[in-house]
C-alpha positions as CSV (number, residue, x, y, z in Angstrom):
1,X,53.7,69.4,139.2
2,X,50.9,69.6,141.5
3,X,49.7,67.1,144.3
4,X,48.1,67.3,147.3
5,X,49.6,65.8,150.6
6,X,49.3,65.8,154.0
7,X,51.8,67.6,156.0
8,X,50.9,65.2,159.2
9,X,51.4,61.7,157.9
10,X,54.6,60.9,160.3
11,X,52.3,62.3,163.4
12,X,55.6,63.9,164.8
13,X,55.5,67.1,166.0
14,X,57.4,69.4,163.7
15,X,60.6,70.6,165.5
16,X,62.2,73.7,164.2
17,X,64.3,74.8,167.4
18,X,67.8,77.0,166.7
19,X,66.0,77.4,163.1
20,X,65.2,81.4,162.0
21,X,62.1,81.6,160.0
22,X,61.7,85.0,157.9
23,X,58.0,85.7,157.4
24,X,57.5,88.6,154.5
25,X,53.9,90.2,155.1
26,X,53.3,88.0,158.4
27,X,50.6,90.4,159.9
28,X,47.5,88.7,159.4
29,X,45.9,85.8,157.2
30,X,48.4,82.3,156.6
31,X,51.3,84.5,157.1
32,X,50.3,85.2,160.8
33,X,49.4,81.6,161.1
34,X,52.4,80.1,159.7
35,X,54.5,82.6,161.8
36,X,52.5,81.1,165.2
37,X,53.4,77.8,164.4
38,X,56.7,78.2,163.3
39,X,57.1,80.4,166.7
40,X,55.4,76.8,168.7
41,X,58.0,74.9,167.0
42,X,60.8,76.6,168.5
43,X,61.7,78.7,165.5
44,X,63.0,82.5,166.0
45,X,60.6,84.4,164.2
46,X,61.2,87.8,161.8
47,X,58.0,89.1,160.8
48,X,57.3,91.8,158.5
49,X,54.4,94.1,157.3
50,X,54.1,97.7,155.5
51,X,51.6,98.7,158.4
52,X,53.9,99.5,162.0
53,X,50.9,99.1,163.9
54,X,49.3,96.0,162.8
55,X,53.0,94.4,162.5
56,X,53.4,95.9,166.2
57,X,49.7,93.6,166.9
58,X,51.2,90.8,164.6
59,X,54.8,90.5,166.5
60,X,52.7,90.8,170.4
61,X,50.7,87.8,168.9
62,X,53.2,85.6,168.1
63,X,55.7,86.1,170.6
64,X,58.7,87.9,168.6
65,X,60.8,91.0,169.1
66,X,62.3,91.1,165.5
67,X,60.2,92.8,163.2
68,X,60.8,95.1,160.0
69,X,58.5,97.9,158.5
70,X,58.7,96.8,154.9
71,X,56.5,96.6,151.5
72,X,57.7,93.8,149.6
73,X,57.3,95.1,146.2
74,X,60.0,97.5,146.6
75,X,62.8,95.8,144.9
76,X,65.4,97.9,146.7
77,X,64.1,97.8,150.4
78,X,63.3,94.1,149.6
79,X,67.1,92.9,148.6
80,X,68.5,95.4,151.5
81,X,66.3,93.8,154.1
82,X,67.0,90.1,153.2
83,X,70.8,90.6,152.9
84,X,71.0,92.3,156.1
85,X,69.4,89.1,158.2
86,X,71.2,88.1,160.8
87,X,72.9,84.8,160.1
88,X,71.5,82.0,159.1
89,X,68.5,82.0,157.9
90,X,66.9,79.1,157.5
91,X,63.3,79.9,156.3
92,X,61.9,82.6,154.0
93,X,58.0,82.1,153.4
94,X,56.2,84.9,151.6
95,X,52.4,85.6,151.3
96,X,50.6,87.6,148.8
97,X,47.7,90.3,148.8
98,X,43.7,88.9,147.0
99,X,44.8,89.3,143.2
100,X,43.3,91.8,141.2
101,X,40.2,91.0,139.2
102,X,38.1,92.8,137.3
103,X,36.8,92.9,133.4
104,X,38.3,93.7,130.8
105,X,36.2,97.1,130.3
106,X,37.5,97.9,133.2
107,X,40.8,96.9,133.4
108,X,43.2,99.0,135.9
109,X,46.2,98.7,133.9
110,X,48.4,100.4,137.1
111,X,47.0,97.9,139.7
112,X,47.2,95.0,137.7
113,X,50.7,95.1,137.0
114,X,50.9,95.2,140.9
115,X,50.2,91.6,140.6
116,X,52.9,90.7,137.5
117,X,55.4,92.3,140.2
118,X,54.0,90.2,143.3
119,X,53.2,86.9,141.6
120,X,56.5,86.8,138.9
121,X,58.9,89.0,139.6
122,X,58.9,89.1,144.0
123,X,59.9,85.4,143.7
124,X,62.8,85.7,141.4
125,X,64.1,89.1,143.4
126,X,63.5,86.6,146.7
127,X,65.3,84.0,145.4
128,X,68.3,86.1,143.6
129,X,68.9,87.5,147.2
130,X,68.7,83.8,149.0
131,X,71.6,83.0,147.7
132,X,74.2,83.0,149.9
133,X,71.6,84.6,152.4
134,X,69.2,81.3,153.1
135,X,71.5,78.2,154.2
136,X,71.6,75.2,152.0
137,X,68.8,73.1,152.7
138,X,66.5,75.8,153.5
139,X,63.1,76.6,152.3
140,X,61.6,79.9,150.0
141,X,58.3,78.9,150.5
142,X,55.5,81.2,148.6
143,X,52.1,81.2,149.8
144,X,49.4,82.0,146.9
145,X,45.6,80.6,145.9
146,X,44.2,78.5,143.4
147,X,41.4,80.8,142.3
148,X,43.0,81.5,139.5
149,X,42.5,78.1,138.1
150,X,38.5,78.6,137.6
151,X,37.9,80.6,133.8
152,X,35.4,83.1,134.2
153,X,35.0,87.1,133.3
154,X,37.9,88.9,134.9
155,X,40.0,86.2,135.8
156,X,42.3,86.2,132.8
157,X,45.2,87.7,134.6
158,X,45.0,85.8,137.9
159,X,45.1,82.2,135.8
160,X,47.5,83.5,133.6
161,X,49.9,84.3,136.5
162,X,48.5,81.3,139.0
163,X,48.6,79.0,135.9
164,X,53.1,80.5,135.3
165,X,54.1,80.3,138.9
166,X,54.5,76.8,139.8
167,X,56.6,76.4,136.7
168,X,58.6,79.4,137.9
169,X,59.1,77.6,141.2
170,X,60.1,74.8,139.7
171,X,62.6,76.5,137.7
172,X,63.7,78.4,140.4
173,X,64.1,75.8,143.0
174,X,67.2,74.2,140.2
175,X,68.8,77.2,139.8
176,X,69.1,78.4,143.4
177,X,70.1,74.3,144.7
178,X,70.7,73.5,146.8
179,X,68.7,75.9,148.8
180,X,64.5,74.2,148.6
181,X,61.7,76.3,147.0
182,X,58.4,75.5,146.8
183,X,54.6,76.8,146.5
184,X,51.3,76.2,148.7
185,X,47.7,77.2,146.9
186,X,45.6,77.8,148.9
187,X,41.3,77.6,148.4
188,X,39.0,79.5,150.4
189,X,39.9,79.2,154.4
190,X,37.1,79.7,156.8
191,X,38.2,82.4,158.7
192,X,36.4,85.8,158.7
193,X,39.7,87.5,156.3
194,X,39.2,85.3,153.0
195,X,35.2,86.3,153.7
196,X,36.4,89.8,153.5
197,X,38.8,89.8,150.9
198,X,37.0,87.1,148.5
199,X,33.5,88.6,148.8
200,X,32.4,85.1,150.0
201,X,28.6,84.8,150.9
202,X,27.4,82.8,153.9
203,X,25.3,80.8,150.7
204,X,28.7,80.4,149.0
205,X,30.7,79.2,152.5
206,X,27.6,76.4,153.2
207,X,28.0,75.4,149.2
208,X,31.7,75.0,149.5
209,X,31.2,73.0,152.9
210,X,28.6,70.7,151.2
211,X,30.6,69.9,148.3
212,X,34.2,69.8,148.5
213,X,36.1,66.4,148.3
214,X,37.2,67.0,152.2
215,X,33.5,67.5,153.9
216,X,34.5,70.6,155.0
217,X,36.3,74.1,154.2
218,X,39.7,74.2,155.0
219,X,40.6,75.2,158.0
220,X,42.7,78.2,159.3
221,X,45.7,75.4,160.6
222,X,45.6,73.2,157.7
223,X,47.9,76.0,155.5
224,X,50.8,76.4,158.1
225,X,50.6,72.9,159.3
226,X,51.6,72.1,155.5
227,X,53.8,75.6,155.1
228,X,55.7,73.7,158.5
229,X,55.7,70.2,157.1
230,X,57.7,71.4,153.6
231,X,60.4,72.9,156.1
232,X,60.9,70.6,158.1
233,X,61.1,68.0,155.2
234,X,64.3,68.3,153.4
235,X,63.3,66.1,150.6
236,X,60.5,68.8,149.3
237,X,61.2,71.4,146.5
238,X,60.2,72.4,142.7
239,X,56.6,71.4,143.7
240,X,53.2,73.5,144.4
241,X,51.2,72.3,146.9
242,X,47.2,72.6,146.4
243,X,45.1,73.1,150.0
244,X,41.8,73.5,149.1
245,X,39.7,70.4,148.9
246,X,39.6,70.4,145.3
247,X,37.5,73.3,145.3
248,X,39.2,74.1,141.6
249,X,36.8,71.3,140.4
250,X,33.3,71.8,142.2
């Protein structure tokens, strides 16, 4: 199931004090956002990031002294690290790397299964450790893109694996009850990283502006706000979350 909601509608402020929040590759993009807000909300913060330096920038930024070296694909490291969290954990949220594209002729066979790892198997090995790790009630919250929903010449793999994850999620989210796990998509944000990492043209940014559903591209808070909102709301899990202005349709 997909929908699209707004994670303001009760125009509280989101309250997360006493609460730990677990970012996994926090260092920059909605990771690094969603870590800020959580930090504003009175949440202790654990970020991680492979790169010491940038997670050294990342951890300054936001205001936290608990960080961890770590690549996330590493099933070992990954199930060590989350089983050795202090007690409780209430939040795990995990962002991913720009999924691989390219056609078929030429493939990368090596980096593409990269993805299969990040996008199938990191949320099952995430989830297989929350258990007993992440208190009931608590979020695995996975931060991906809906890219993948577009057909076009080297996009077969990234909607073949956007297109199996919410159902994984979904699945998921029964079997670990009655800890909450859930999915966000996110569309092209305007900040200068999805620029960088999508290829986006200034031509491209001003089309997206002038024709999404929302008047404008979606905005560097509008991910966390929502990544906030599905923690804070105990009622939310099994669902994927689209923030993108529809852009999957124009």
């Amino acid at each position: 199931m997909t929908v699209q909601q707004s994670p303001t509608g009760t125009g509280r402020r989101p309250d997360l004090t006493g609460q730990r929040v677990v970012v996994v590759s926090g260092t920059e993009g909605a990771g690094l956002d969603t870590a800020r807000l959580a930090r504003a909300a009175g949440a202790e913060v654990v970020l991680t990031g492979r790169d010491p330096d940038r997670l050294r920038r990342a951890a300054d930024e936001v205001g936290t002294p608990a960080t961890a070296v770590l690549d996330a694909t590493d099933p070992t490291a990954l199930d060590r690290f989350l089983r050795e969290l202090p007690q409780p954990v209430d939040h795990v949220v995990v962002t991913g790397e720009r999924p691989y594209r390219a056609p078929l002729a030429e493939f990368d066979f090596a980096r593409a299964q990269r993805d299969v790892d990040e996008y199938l198997w990191l949320p099952v090995r995430v989830a297989r450790a929350a258990v007993g790790t992440v208190r009931p009630g608590g979020t695995l919250l996975f931060v991906g893109g809906t890219a993948g929903r577009r057909r076009g010449a080297g996009l077969g793999l990234t909607g073949a694996l956007t297109a199996a994850r919410p159902v994984l999620i979904a699945d998921l989210a029964v079997e670990v009850a009655p800890v909450r796990v859930n999915l966000i998509g996110a569309g092209y944000v305007d900040r200068p990283l999805s620029a960088r990492l999508l290829g986006t043209t200034l031509d491209r940014h001003e089309e997206l502006r002038a024709t999404l559903a929302i008047g404008h591209v979606v905005r560097p808070a509008d991910v966390p706000a929502l990544a906030v909102h599905v923690m804070v709301n105990t009622a939310l899990t099994g669902v994927t979350y689209d923030v993108d202005g529809v852009e999957q349709l124009v």
